[in-house]
C-alpha positions, 0 to 999 in steps of 0.5 A: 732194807739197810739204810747207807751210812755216808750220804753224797748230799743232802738230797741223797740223803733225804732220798735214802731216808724216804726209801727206808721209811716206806720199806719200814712202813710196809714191814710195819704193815706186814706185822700188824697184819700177822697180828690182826688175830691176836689184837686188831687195834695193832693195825687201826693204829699202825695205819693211822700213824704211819699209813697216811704219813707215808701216803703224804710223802709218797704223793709229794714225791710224785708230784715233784716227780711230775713238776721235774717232768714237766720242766724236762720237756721244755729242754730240747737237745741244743739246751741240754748241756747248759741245764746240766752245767746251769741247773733247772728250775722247777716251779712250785707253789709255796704249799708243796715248798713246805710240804717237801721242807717238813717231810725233809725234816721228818726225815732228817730226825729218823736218820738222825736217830739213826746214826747216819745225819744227813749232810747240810743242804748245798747253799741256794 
């Protein structure tokens, strides 16, 4: 997967960022399975740093996925454009807050050492 070079916002950026580290994640997983004849530690070692990682960010995300869900479904079709222009609001406990924040910064670090800096958060 190649990773886009200009980001529209912070969001997408940090949503681009999360797609190309799973497909590296699994690209990872696939190498060290090709390699678990030659060297089974290869894959403990993959697993252990990026598979629970990965697996951290992947349930963040559907769990964000989940509280925007559910906000949804309190929007019937009158209020649809004033959500739209206003924004919607998303409750969330204060540890998925930090979560998403420091899976953000991991993920800001990897496009940085790429290249491609996300672009700074719109201000709240």
């Amino acid at each position: 997967m190649s990773l886009k070079t200009k980001f529209t916002s912070f969001g997408h950026a940090i949503a681009s960022g999360a797609k190309y580290l799973e497909a590296g994640v699994l690209e990872a997983l696939k190498l060290a399975n090709k390699a678990e004849a030659v060297s089974p530690e290869i894959e403990a070692v993959v697993g252990a740093l990026a598979g629970p990682q990965a697996e951290q960010l992947s349930d963040l995300a559907f769990h964000a996925l989940g509280s925007i869900a559910e906000a949804a479904q309190t929007v019937n079709a009158d209020a649809t454009s004033d959500v739209a222009a206003k924004g919607l609001n998303v409750q969330m406990d204060i540890q998925t807050i930090n979560d998403i924040k420091s899976a953000a910064a991991t993920i800001q670090k990897v496009l940085a050492l790429r290249g491609t800096p996300a672009p700074a958060p719109a201000k709240a």
